[in-house]
N, CA, C and O atoms as CSV, one atom per row, in Angstrom:
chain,resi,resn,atom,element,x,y,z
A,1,UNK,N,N,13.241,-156.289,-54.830
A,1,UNK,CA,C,14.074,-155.204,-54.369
A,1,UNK,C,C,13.261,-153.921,-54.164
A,1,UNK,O,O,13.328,-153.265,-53.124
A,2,UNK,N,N,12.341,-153.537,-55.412
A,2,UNK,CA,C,11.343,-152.323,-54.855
A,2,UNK,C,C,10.912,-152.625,-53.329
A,2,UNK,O,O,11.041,-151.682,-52.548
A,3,UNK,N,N,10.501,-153.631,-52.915
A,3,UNK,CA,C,9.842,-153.229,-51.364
A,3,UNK,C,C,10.861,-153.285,-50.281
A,3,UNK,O,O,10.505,-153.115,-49.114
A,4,UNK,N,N,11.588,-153.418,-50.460
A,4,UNK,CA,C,12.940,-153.185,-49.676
A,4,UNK,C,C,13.364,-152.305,-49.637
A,4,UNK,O,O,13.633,-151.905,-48.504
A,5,UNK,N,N,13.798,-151.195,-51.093
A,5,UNK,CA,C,14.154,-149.526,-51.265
A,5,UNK,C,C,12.610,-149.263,-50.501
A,5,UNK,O,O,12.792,-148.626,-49.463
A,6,UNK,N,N,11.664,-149.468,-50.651
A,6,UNK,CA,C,10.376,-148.596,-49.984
A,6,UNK,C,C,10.267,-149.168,-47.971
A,6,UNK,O,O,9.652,-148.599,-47.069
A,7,UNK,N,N,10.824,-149.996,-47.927
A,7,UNK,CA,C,10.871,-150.284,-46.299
A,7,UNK,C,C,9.451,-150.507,-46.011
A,7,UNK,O,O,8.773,-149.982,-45.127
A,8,UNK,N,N,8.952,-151.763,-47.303
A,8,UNK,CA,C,8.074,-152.488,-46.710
A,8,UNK,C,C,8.195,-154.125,-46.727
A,8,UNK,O,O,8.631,-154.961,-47.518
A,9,UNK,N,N,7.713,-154.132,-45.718
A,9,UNK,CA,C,7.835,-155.979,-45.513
A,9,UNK,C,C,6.714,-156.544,-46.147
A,9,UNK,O,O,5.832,-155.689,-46.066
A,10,UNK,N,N,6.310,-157.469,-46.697
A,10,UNK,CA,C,5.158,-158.045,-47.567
A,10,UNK,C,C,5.593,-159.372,-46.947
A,10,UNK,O,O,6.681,-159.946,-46.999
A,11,UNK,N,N,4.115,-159.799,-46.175
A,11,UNK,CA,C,3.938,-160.860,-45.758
A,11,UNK,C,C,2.458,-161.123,-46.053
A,11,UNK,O,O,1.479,-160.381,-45.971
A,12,UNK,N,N,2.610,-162.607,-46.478
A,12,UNK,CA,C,0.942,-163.474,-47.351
A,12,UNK,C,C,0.895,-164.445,-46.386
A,12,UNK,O,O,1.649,-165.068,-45.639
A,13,UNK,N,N,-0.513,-164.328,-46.732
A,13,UNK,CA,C,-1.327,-165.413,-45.672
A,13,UNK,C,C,-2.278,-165.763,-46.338
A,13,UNK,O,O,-3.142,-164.924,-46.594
A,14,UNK,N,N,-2.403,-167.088,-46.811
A,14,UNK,CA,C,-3.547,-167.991,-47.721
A,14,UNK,C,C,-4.155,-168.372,-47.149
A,14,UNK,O,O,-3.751,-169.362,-46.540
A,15,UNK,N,N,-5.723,-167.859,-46.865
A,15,UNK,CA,C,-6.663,-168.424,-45.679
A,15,UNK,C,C,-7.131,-169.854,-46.392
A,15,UNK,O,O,-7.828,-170.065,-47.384
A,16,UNK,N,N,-6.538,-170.632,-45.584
A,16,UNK,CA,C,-6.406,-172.109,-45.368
A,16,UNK,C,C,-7.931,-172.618,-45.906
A,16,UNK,O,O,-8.266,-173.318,-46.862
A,17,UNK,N,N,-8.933,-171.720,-44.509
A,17,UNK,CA,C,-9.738,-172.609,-44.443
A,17,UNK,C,C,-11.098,-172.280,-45.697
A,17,UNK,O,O,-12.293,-172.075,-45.482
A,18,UNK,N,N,-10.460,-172.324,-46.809
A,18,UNK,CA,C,-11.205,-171.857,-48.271
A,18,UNK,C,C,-12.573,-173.251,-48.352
A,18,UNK,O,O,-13.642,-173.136,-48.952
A,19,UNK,N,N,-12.202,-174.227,-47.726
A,19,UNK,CA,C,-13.310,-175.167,-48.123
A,19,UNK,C,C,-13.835,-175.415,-46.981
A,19,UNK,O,O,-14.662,-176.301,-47.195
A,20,UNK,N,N,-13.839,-175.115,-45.747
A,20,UNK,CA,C,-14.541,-175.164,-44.625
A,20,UNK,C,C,-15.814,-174.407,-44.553
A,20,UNK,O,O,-15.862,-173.189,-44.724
A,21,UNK,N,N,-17.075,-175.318,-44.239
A,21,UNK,CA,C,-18.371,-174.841,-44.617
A,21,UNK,C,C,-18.634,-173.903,-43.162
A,21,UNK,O,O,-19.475,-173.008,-43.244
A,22,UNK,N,N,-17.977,-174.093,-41.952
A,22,UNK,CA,C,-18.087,-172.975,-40.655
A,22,UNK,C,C,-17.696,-171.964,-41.352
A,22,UNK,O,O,-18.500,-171.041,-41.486
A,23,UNK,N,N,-16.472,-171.871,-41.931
A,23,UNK,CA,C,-15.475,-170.504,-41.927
A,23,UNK,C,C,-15.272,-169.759,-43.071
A,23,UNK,O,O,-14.208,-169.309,-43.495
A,24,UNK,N,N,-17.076,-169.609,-43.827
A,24,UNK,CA,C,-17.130,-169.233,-44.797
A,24,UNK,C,C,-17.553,-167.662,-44.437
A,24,UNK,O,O,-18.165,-167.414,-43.398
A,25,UNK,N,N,-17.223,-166.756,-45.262
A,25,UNK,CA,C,-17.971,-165.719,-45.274
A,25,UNK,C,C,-19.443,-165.772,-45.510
A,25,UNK,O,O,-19.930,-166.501,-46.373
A,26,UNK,N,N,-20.206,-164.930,-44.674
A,26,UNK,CA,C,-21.859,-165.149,-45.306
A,26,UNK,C,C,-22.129,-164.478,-46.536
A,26,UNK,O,O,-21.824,-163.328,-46.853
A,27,UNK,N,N,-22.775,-165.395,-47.221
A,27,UNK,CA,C,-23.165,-165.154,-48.573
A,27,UNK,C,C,-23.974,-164.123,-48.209
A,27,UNK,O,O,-24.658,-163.899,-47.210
A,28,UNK,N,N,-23.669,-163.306,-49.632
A,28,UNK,CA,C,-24.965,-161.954,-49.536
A,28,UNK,C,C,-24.260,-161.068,-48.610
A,28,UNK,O,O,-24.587,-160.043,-49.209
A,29,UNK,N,N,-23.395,-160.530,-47.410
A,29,UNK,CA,C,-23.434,-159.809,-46.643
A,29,UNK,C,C,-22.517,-158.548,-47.072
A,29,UNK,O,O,-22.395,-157.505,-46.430
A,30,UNK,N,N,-21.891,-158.880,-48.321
A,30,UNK,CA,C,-21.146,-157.960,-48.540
A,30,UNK,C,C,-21.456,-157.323,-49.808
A,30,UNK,O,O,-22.252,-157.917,-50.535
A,31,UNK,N,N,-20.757,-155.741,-50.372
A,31,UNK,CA,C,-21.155,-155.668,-51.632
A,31,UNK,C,C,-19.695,-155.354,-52.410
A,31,UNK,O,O,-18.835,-155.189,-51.546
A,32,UNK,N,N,-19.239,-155.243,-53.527
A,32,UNK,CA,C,-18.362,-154.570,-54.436
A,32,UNK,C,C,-18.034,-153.286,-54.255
A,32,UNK,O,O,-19.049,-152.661,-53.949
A,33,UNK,N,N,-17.371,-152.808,-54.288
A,33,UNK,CA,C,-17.483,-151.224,-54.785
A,33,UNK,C,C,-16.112,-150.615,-55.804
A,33,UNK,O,O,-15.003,-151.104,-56.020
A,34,UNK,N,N,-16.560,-149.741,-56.137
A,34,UNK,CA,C,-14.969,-149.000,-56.966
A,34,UNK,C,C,-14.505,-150.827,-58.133
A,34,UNK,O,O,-13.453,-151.440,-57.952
A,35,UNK,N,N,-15.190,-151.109,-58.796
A,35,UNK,CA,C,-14.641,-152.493,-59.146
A,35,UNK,C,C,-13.827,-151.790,-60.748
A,35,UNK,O,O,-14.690,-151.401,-61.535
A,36,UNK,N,N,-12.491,-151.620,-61.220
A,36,UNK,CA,C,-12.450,-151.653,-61.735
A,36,UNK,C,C,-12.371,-152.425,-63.183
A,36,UNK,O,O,-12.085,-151.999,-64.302
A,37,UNK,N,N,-12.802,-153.960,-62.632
A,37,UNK,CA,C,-12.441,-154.968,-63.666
A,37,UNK,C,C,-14.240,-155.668,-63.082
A,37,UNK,O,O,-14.295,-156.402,-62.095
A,38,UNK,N,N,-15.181,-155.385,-63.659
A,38,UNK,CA,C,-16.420,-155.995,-63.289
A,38,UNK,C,C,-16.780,-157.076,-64.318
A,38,UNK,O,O,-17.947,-157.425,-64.142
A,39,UNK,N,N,-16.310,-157.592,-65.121
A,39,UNK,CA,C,-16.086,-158.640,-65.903
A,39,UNK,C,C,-15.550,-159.637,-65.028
A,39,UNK,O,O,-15.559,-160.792,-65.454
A,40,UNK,N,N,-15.063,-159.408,-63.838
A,40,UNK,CA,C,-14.477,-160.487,-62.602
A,40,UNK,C,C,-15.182,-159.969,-61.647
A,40,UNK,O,O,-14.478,-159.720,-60.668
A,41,UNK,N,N,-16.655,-159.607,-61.471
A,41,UNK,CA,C,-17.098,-159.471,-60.288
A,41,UNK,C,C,-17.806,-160.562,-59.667
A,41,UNK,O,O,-17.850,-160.597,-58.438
A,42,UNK,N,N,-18.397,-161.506,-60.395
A,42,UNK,CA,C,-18.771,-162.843,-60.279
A,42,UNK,C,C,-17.590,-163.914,-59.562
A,42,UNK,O,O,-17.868,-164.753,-58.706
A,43,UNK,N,N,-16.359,-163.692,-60.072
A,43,UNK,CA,C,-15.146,-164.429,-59.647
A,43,UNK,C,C,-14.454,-164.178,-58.299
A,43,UNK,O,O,-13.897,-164.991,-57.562
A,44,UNK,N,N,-14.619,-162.887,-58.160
A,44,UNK,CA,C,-14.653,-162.238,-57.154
A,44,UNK,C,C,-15.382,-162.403,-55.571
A,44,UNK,O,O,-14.877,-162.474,-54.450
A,45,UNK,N,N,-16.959,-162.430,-56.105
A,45,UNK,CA,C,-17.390,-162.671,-54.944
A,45,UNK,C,C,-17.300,-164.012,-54.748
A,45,UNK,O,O,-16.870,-164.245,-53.618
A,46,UNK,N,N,-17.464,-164.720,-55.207
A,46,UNK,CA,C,-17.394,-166.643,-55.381
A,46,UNK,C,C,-16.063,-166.633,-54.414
A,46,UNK,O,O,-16.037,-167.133,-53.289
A,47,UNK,N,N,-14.687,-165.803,-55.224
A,47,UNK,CA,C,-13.815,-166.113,-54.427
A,47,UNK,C,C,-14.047,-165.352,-52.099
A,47,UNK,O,O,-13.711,-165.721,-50.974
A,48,UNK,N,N,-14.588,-164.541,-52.574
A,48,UNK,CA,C,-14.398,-163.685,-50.854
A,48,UNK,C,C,-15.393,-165.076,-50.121
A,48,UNK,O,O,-15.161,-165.676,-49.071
A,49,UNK,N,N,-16.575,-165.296,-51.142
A,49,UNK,CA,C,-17.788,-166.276,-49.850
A,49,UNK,C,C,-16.955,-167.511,-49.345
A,49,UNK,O,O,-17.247,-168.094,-48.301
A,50,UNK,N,N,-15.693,-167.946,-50.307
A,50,UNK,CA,C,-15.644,-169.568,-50.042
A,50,UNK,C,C,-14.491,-169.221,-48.871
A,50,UNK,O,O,-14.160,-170.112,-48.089
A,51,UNK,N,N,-13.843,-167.767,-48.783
A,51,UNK,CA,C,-12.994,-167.895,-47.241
A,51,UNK,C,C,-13.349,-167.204,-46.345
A,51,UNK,O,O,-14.511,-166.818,-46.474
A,52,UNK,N,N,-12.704,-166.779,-45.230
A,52,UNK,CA,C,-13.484,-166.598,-44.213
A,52,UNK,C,C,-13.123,-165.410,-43.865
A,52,UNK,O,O,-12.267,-165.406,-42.981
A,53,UNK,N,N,-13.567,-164.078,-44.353
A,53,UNK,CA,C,-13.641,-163.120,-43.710
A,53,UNK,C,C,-14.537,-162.444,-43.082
A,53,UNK,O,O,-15.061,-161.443,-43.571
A,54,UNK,N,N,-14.892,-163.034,-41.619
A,54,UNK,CA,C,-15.463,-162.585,-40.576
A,54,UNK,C,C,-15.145,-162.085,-40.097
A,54,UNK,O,O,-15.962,-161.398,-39.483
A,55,UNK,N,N,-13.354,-161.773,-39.741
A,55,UNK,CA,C,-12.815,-161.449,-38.826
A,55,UNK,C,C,-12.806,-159.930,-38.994
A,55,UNK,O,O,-12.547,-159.152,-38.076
A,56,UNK,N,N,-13.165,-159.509,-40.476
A,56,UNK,CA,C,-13.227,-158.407,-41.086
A,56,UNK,C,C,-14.187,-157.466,-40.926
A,56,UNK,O,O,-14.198,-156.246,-41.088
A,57,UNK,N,N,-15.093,-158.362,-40.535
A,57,UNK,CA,C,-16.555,-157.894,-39.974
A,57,UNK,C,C,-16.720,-157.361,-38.584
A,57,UNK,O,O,-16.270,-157.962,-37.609
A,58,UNK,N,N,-17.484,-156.029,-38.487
A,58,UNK,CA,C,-17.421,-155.262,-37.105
A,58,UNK,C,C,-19.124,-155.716,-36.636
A,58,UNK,O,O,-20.037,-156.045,-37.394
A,59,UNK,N,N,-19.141,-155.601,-35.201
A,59,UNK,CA,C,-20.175,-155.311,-34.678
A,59,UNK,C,C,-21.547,-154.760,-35.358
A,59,UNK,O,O,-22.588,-155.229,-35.818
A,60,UNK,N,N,-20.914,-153.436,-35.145
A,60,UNK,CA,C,-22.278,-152.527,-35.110
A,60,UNK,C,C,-21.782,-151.218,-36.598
A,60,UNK,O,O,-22.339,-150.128,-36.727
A,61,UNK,N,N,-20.782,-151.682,-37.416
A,61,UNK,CA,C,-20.541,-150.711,-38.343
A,61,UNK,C,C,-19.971,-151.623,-39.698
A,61,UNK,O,O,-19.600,-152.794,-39.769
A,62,UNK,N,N,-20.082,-150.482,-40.788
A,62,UNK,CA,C,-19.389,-151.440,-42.142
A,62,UNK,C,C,-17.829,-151.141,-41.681
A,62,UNK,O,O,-17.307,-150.248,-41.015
A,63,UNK,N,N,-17.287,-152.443,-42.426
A,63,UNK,CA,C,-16.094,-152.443,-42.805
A,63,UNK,C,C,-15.456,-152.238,-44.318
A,63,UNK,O,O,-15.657,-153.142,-45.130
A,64,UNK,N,N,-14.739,-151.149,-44.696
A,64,UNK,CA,C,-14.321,-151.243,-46.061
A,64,UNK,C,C,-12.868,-151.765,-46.318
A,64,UNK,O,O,-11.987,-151.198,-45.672
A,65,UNK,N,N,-12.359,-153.138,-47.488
A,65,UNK,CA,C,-11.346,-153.985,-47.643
A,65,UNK,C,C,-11.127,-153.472,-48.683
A,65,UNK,O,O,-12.047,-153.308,-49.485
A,66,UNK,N,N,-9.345,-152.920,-49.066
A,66,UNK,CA,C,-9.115,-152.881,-50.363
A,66,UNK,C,C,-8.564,-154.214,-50.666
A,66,UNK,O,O,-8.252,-154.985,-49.758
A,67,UNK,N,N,-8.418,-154.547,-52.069
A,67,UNK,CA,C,-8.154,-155.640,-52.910
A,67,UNK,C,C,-7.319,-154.861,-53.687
A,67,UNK,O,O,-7.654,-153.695,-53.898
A,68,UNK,N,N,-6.118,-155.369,-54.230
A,68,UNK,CA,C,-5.319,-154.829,-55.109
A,68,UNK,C,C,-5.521,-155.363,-56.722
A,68,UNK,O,O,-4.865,-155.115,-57.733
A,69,UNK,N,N,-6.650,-156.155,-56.510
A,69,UNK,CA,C,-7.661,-156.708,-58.015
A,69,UNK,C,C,-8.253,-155.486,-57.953
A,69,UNK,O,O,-9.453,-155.689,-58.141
A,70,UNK,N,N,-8.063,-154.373,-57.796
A,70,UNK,CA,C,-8.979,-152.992,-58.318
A,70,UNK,C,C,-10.225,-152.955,-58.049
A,70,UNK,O,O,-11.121,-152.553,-58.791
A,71,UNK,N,N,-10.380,-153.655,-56.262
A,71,UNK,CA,C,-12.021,-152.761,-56.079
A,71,UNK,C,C,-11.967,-153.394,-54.631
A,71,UNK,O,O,-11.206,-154.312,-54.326
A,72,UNK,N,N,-12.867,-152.789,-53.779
A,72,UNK,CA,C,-13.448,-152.141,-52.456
A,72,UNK,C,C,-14.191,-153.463,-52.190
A,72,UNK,O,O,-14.732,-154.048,-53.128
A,73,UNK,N,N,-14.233,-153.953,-50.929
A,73,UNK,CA,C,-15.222,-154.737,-50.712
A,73,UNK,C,C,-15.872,-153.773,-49.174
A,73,UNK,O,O,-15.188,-153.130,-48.378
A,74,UNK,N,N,-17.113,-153.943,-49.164
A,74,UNK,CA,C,-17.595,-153.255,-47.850
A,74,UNK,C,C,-18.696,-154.533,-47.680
A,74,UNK,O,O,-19.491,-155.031,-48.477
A,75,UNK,N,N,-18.220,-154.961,-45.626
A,75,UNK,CA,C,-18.785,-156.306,-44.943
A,75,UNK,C,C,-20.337,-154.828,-44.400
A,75,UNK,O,O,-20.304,-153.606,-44.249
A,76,UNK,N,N,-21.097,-155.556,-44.321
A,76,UNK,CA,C,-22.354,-155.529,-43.578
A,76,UNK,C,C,-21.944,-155.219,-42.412
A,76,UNK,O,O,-20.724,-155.125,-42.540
A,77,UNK,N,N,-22.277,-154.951,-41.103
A,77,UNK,CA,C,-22.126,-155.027,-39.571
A,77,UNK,C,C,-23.092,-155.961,-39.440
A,77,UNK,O,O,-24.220,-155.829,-39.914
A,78,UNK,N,N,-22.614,-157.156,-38.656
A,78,UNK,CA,C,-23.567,-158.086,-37.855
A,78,UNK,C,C,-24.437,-157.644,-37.257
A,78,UNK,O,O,-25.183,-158.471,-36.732
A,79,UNK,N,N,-24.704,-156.389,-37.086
A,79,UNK,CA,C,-26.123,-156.084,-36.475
A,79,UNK,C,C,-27.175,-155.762,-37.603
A,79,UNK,O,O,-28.394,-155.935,-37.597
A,80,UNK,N,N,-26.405,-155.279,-38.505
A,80,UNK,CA,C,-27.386,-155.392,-39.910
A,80,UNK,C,C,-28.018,-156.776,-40.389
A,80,UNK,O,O,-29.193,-157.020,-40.666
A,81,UNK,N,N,-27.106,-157.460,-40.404
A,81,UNK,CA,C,-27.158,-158.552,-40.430
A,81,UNK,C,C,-28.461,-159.743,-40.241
A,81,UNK,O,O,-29.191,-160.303,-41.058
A,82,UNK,N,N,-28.320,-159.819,-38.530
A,82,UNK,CA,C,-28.906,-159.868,-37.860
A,82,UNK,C,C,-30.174,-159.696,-37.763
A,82,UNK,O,O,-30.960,-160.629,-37.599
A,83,UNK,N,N,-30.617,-158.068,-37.886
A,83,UNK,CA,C,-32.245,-157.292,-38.216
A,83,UNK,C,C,-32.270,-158.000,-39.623
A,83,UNK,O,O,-33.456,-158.260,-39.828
A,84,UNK,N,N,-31.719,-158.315,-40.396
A,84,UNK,CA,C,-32.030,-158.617,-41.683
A,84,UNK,C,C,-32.499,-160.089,-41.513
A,84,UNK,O,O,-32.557,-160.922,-42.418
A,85,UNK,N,N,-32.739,-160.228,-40.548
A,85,UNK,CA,C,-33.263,-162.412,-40.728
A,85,UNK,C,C,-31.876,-163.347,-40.780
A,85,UNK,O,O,-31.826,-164.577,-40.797
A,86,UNK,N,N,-30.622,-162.275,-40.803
A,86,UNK,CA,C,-29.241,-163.749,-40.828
A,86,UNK,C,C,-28.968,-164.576,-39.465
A,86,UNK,O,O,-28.851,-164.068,-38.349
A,87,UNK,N,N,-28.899,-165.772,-39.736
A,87,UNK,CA,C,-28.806,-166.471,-37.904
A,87,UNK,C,C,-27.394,-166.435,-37.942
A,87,UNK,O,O,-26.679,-167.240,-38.539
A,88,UNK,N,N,-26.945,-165.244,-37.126
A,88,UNK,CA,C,-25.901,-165.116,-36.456
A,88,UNK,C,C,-26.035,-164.225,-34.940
A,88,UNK,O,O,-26.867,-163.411,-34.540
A,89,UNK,N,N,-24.707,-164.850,-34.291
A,89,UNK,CA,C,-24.646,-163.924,-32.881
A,89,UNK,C,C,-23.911,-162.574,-32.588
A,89,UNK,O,O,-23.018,-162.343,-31.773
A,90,UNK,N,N,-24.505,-161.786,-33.438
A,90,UNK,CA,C,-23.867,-160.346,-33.599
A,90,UNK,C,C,-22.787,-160.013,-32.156
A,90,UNK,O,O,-21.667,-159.562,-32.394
A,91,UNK,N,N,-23.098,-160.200,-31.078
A,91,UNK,CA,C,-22.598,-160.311,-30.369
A,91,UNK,C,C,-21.174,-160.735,-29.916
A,91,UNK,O,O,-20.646,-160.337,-28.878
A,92,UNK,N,N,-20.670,-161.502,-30.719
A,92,UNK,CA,C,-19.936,-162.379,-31.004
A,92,UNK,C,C,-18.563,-161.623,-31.972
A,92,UNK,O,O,-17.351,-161.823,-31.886
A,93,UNK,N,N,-19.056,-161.051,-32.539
A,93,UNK,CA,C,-18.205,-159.577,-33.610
A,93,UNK,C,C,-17.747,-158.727,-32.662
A,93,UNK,O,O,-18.374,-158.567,-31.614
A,94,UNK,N,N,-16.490,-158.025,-32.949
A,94,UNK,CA,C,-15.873,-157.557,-32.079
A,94,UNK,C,C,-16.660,-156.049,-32.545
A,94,UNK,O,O,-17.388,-155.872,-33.522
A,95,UNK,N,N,-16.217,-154.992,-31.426
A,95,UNK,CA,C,-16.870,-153.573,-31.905
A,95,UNK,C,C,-16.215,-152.785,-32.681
A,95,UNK,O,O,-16.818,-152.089,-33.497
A,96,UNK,N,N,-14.145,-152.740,-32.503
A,96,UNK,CA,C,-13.902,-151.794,-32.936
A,96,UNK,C,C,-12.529,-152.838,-33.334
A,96,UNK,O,O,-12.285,-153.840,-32.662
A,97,UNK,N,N,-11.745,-152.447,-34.459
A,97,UNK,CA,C,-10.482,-152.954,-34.502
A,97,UNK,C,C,-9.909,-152.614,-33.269
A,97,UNK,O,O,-10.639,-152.029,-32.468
A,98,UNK,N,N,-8.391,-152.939,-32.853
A,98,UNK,CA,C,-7.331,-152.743,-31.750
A,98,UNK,C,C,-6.443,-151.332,-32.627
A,98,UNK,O,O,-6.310,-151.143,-33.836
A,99,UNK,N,N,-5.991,-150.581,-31.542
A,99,UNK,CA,C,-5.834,-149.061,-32.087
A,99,UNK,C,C,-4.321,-149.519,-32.871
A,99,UNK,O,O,-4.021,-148.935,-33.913
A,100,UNK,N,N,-3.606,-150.352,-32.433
A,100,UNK,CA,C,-2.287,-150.777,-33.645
A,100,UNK,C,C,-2.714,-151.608,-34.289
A,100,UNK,O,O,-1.768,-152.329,-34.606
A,101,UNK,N,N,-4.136,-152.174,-34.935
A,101,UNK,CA,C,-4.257,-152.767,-36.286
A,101,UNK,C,C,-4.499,-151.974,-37.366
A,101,UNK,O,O,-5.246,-151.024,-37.599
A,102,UNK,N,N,-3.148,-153.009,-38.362
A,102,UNK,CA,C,-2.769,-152.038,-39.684
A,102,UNK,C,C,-3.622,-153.384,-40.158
A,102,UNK,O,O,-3.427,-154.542,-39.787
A,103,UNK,N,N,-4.844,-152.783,-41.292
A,103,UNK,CA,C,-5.550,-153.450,-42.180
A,103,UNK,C,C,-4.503,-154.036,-42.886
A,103,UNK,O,O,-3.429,-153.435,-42.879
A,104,UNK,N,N,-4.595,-155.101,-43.502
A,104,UNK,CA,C,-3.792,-155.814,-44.834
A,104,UNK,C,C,-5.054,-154.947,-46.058
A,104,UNK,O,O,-6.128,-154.346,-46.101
A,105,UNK,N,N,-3.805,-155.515,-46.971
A,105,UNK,CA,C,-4.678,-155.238,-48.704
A,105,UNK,C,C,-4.579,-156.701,-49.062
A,105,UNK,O,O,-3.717,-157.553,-48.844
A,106,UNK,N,N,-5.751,-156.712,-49.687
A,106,UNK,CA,C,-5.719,-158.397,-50.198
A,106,UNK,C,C,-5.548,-158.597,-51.479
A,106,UNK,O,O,-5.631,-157.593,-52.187
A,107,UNK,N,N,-5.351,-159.518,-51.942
A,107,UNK,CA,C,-5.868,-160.289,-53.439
A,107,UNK,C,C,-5.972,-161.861,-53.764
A,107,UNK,O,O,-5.621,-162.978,-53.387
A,108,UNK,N,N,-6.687,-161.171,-54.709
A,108,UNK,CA,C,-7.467,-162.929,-55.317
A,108,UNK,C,C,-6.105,-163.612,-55.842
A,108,UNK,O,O,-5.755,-162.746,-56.643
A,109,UNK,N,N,-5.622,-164.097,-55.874
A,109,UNK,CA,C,-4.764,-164.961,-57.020
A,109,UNK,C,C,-5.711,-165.851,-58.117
A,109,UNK,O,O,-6.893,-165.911,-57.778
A,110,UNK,N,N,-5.480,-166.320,-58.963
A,110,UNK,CA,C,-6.133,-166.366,-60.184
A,110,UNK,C,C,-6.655,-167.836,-59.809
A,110,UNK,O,O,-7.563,-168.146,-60.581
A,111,UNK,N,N,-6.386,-168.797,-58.913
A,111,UNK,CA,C,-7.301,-169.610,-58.733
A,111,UNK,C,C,-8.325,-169.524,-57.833
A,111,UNK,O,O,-9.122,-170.446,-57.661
A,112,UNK,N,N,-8.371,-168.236,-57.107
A,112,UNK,CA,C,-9.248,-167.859,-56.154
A,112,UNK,C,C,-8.992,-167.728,-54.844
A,112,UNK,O,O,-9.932,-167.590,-54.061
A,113,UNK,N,N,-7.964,-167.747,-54.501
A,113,UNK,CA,C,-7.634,-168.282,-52.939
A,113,UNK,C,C,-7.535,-166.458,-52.770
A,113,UNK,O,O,-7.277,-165.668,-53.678
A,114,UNK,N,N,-7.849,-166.112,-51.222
A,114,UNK,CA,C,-7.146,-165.002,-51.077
A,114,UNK,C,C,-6.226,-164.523,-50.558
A,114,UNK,O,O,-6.624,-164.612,-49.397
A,115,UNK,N,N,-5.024,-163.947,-50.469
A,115,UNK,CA,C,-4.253,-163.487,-49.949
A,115,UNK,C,C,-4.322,-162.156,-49.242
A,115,UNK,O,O,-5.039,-161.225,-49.609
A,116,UNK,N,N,-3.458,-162.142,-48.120
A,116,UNK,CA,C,-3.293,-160.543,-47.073
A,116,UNK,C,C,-1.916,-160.378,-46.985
A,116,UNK,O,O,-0.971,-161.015,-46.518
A,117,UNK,N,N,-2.125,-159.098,-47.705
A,117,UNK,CA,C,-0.789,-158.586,-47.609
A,117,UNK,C,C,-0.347,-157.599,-46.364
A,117,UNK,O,O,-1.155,-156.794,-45.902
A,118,UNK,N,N,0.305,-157.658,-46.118
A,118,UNK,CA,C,0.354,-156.492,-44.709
A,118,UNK,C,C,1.984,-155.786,-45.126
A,118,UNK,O,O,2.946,-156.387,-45.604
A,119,UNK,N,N,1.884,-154.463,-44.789
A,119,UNK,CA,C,2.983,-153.811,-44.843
A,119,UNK,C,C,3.360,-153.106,-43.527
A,119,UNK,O,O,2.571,-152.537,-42.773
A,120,UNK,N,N,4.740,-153.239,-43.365
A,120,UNK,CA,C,5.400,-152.967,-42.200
A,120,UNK,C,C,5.613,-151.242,-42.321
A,120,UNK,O,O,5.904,-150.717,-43.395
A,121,UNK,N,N,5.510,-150.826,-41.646
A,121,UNK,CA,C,5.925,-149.030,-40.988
A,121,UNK,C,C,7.038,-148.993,-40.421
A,121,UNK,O,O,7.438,-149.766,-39.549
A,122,UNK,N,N,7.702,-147.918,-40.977
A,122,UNK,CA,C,9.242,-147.782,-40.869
A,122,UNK,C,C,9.252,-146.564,-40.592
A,122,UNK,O,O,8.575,-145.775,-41.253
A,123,UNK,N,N,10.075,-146.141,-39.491
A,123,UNK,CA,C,10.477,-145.284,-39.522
A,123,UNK,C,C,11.358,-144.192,-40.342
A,123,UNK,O,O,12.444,-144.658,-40.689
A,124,UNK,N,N,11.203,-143.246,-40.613
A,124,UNK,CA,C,12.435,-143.009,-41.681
A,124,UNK,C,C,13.126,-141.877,-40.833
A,124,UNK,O,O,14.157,-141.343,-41.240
């Protein structure tokens, strides 16, 4: 009932493809930040590498993800990437989000999977 008095919609999306060795995040490309529970930062990243957030990943700039597990993830830019020795086609990464994408907030659920939450904008 709270997100209903607040006129938000909460919709989850369990990225499926958690055991697919294509549609993994690249190991190493990302770092932590703001972690308030770093006793789960190990669990944490284990959980972001095994799904696939590429899509999260820009071109030519960082991307910063909140987690509602209490901390920041910031992706590399594929062009960093890239200069860094990673075999990928930077190219291939889009440059800029689309001007009506609303980021989701994510979280781990306790077996690791991640979830995106997205909240709807309401007029009031």
């Amino acid at each position: 009932m709270k997100l209903v008095r607040y006129g938000t919609f909460l919709f989850a999306v369990i990225l499926i493809m958690h055991f697919s060795a294509y549609a993994q995040t690249i190991t190493g490309s990302f770092k932590i930040i703001n972690n308030t529970h770093p006793e789960q930062e190990k669990f944490y990243i284990s959980s972001i590498e095994k799904s696939n957030m590429e899509n999260y990943r820009l071109q030519d700039k960082e991307t910063i993800v909140h987690f509602e597990n209490g901390f920041d993830c910031v992706f590399a830019s594929a062009k960093d990437l890239f200069l860094n020795g990673r075999q990928l086609n930077a190219a291939s990464y889009q440059e800029d989000f689309a001007k009506n994408f609303i980021q989701p907030t994510f979280n781990i659920t306790a077996s690791g999977y991640l979830v995106a939450i997205y909240h709807n904008k309401t007029k009031k």
